[in-house]
Structure formats: structure tokens, C-alpha cells
N, CA, C and O atoms as a printed pandas DataFrame, in Angstrom:
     atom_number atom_name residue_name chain_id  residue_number  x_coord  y_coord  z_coord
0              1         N          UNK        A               1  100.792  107.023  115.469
1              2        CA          UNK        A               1  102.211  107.017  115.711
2              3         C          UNK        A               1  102.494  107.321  117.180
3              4         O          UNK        A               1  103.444  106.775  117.741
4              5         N          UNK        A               2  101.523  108.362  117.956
5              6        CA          UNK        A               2  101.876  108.639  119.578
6              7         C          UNK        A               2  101.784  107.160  119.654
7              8         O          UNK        A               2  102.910  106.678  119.775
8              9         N          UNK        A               3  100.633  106.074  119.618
9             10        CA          UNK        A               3  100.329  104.760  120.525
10            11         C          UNK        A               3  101.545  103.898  120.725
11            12         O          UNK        A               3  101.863  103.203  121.690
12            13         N          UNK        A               4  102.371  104.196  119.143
13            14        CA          UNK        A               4  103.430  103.458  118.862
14            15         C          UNK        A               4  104.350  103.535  119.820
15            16         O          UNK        A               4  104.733  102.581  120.497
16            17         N          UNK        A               5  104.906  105.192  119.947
17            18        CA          UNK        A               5  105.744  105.802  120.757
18            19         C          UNK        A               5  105.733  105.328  121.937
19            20         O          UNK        A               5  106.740  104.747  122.341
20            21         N          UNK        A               6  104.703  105.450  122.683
21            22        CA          UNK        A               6  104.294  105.119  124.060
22            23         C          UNK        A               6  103.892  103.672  124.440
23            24         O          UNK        A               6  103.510  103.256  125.534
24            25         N          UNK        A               7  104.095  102.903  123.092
25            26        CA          UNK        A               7  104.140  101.502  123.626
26            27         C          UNK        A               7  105.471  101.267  123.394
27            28         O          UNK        A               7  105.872  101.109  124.547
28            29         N          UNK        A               8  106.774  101.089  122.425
29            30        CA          UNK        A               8  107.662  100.319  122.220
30            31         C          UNK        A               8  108.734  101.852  122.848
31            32         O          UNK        A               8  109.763  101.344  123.295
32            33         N          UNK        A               9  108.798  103.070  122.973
33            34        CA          UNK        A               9  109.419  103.931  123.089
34            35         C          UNK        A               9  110.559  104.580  121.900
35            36         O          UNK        A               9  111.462  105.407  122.023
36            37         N          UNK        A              10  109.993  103.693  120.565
37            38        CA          UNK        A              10  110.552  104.543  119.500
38            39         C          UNK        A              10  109.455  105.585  118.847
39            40         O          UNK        A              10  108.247  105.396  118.698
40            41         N          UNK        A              11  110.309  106.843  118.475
41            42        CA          UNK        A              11  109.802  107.853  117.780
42            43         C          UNK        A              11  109.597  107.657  116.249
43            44         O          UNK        A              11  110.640  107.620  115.597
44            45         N          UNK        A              12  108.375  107.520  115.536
45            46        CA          UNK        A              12  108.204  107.443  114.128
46            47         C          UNK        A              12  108.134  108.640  113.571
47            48         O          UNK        A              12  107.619  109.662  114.025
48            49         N          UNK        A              13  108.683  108.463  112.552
49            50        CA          UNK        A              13  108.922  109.902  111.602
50            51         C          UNK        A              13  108.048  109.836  110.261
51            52         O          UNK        A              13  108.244  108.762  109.692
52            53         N          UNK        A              14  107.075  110.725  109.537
53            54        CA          UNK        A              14  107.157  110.062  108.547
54            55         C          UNK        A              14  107.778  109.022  107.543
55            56         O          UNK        A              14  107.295  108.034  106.991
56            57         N          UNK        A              15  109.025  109.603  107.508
57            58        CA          UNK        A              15  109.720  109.042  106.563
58            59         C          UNK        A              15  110.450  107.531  107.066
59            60         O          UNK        A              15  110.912  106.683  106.303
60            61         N          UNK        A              16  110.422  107.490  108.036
61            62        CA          UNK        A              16  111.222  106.202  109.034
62            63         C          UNK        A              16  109.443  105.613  108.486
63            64         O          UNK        A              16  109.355  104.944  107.456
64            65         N          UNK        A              17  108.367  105.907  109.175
65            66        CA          UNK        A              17  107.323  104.959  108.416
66            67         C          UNK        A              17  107.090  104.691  106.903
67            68         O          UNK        A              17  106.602  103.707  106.348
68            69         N          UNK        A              18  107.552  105.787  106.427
69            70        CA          UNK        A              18  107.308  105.571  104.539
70            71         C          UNK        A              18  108.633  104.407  104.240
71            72         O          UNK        A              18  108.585  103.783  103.180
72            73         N          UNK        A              19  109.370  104.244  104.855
73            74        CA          UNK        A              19  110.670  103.526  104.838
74            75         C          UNK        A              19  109.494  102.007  105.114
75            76         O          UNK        A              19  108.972  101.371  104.198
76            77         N          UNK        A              20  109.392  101.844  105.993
77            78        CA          UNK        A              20  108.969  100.580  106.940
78            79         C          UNK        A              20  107.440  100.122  105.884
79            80         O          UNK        A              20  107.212   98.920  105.748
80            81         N          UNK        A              21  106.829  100.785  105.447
81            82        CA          UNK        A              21  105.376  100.609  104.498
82            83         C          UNK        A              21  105.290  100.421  103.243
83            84         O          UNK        A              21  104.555   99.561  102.760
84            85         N          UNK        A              22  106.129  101.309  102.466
85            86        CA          UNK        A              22  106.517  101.700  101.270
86            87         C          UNK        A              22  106.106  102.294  100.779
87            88         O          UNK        A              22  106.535  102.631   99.675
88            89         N          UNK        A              23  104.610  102.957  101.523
89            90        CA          UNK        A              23  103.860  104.329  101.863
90            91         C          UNK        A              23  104.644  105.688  101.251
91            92         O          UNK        A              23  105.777  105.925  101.670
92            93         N          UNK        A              24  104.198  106.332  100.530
93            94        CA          UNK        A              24  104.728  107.823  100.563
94            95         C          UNK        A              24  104.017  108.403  101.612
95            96         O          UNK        A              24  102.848  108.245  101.964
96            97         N          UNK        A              25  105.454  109.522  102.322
97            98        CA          UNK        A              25  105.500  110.669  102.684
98            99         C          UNK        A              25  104.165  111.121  102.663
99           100         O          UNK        A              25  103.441  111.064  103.657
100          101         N          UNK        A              26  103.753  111.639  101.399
101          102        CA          UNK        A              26  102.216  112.391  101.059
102          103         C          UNK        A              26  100.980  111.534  101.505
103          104         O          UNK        A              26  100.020  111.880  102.194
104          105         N          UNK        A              27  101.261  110.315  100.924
105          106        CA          UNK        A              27   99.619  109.990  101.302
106          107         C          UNK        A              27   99.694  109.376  103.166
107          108         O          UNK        A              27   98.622  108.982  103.626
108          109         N          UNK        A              28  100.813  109.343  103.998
109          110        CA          UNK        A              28  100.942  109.023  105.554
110          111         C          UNK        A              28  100.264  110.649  105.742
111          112         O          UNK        A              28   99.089  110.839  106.057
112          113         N          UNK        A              29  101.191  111.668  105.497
113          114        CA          UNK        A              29  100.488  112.359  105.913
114          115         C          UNK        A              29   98.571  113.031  105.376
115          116         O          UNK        A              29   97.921  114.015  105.729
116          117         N          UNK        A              30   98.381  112.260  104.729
117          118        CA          UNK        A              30   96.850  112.478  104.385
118          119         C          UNK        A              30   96.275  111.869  105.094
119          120         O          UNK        A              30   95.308  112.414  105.626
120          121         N          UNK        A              31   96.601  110.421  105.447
121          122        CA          UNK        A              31   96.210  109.997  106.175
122          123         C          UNK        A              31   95.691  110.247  107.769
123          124         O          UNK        A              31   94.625  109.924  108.294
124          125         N          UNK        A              32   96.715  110.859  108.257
125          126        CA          UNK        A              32   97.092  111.616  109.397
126          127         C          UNK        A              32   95.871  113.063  109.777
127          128         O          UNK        A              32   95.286  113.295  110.835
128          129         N          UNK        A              33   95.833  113.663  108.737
129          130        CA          UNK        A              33   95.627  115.352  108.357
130          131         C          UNK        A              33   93.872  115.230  108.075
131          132         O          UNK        A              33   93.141  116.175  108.373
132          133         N          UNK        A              34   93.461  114.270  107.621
133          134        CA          UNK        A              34   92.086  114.058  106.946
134          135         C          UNK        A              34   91.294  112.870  107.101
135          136         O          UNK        A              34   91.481  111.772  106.577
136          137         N          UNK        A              35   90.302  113.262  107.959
137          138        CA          UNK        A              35   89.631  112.079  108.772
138          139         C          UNK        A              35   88.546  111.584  107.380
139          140         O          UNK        A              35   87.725  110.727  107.706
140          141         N          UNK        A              36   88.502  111.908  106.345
141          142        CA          UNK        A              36   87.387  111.499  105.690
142          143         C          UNK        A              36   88.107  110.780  104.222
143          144         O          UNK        A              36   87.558  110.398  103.189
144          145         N          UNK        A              37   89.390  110.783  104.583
145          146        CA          UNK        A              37   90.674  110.217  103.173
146          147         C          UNK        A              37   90.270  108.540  102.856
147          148         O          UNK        A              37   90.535  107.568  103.564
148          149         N          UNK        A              38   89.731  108.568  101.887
149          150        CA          UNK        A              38   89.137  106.904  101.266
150          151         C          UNK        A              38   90.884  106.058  100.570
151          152         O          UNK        A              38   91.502  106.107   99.506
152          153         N          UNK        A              39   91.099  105.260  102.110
153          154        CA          UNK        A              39   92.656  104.115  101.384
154          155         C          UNK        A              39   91.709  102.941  101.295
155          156         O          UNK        A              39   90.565  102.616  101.613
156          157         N          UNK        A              40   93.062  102.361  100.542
157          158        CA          UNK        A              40   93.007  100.846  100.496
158          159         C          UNK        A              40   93.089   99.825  101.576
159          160         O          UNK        A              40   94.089   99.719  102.286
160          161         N          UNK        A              41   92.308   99.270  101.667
161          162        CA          UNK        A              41   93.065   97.862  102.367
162          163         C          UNK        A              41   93.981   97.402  102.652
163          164         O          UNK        A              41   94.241   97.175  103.834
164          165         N          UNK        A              42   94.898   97.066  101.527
165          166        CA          UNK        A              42   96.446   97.461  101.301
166          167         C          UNK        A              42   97.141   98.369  102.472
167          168         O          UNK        A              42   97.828   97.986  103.419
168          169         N          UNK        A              43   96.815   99.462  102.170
169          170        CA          UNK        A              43   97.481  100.394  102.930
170          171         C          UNK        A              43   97.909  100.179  104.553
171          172         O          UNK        A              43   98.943  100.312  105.207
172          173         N          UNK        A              44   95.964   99.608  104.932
173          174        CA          UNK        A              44   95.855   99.735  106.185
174          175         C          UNK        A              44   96.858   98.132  106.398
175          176         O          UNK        A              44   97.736   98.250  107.253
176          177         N          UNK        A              45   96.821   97.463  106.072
177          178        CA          UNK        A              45   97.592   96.227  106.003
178          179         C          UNK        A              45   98.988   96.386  106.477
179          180         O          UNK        A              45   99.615   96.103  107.498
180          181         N          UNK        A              46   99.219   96.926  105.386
181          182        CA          UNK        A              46  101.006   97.444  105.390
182          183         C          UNK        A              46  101.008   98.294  106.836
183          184         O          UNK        A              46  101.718   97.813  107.719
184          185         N          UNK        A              47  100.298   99.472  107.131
185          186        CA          UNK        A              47  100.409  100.112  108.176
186          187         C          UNK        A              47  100.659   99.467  109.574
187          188         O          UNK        A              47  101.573   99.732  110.355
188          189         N          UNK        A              48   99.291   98.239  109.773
189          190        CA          UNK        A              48   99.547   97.635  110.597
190          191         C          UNK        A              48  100.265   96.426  111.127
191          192         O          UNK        A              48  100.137   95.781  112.169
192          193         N          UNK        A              49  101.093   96.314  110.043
193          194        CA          UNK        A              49  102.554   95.653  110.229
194          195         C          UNK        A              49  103.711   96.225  110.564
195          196         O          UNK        A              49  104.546   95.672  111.280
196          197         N          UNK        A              50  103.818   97.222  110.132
197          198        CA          UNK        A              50  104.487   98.547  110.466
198          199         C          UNK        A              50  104.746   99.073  112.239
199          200         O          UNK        A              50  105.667   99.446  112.965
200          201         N          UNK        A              51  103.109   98.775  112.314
201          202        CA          UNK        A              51  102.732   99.227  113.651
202          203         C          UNK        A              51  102.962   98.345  114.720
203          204         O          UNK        A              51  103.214   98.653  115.885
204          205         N          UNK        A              52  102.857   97.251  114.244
205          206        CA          UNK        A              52  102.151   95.911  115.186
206          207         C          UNK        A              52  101.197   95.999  115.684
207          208         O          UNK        A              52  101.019   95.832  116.890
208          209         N          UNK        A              53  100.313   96.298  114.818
209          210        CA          UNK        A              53   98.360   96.953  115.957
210          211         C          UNK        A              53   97.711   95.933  114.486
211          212         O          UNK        A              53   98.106   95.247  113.543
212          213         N          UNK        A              54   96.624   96.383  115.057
213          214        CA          UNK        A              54   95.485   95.684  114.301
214          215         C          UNK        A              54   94.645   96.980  113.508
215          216         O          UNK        A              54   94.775   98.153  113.857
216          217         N          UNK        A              55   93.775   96.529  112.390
217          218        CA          UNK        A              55   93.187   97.954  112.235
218          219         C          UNK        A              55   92.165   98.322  113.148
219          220         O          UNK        A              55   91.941   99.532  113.150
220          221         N          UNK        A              56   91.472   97.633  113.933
221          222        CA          UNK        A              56   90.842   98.066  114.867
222          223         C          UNK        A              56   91.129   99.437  115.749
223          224         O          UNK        A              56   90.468  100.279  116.356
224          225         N          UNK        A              57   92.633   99.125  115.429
225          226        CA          UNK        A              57   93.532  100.545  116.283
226          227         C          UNK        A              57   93.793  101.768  115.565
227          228         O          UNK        A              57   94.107  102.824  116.115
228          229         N          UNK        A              58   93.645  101.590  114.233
229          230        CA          UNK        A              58   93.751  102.830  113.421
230          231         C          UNK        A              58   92.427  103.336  112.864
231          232         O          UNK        A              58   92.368  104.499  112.465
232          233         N          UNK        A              59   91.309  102.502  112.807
233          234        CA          UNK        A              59   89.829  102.928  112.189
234          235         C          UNK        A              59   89.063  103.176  112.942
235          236         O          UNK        A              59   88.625  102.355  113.748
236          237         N          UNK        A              60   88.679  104.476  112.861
237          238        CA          UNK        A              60   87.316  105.106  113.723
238          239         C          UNK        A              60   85.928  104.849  112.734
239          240         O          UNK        A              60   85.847  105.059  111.524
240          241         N          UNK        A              61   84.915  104.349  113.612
241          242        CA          UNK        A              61   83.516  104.375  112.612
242          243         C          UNK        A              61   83.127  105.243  113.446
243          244         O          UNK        A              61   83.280  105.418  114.655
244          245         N          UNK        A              62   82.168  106.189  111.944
245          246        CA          UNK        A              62   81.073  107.312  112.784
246          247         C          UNK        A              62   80.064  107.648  112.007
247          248         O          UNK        A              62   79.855  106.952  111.014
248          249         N          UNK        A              63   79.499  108.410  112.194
249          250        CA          UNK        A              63   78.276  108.376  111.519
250          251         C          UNK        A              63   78.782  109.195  110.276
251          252         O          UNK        A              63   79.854  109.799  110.299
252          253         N          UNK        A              64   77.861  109.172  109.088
253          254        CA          UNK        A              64   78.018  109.782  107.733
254          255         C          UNK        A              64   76.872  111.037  107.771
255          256         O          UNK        A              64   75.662  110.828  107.861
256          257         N          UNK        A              65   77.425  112.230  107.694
257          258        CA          UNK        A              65   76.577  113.248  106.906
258          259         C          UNK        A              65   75.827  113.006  106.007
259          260         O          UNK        A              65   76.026  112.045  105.264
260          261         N          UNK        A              66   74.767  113.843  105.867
261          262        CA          UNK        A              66   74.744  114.162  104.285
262          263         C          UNK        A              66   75.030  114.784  103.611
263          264         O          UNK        A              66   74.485  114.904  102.513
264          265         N          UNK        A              67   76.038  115.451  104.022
265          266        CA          UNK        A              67   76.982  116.385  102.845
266          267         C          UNK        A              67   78.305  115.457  102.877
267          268         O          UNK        A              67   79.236  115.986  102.272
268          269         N          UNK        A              68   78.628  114.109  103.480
269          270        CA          UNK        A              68   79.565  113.284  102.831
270          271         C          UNK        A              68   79.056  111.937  102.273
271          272         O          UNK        A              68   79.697  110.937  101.951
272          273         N          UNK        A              69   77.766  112.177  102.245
273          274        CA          UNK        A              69   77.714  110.810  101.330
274          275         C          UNK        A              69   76.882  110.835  100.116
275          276         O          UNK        A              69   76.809  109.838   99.398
């Protein structure tokens, strides 16, 4: 949501994004809060329409533990 900010100069709110996604409130902010939260496809879809980004811009790859896999 900063990238958003600082590219188009509007402020996203949760709820202005749960509006725009159809996303709840709860799972944006899980999203947000918890780097290891398993979404859908879907989600990231909707998000990045929302956004105008690609998921390239919202997905970090990293390596897997073995206490997360």
C-alpha cells in the first residue's frame, strides 16, 4: 500500500482496499501482518487490480525452513 501511495499519491485504507477487492478487512490485514499466510491466486489477482502492479510486486520468494515446511 506505501508503493501505491507514492506512486499515484492516494492513501489506501484497509477498508477503501476491502471496498476496491472484496477482500475482508481481516484477511488484508493478514496478509500485511504475516509473511508466511498461504492465499489464493484469486486474492493476489483481485489485489493486483486494485493496485495496478503485477504480483511480481507483492510476492517475495525465500528460502523455506525446516520448521516451515
Amino acid at each position: 500500500m506505501d508503493a501505491y501511495r507514492k506512486r499515484t499519491g492516494e492513501r489506501l485504507t484497509y477498508d477503501l482496499l476491502s471496498t476496491r477487492t472484496g477482500l475482508s478487512v481481516s484477511t488484508l490485514q493478514s496478509l500485511a501482518s504475516r509473511p508466511a499466510y498461504n492465499t489464493r491466486l484469486s486474492t493476489v489477482e483481485k489485489l493486483c487490480l486494485a493496485l495496478e502492479c503485477s504480483p511480481g510486486d507483492l510476492l517475495r520468494i525465500g528460502q523455506v525452513t525446516k520448521l516451515e515446511q
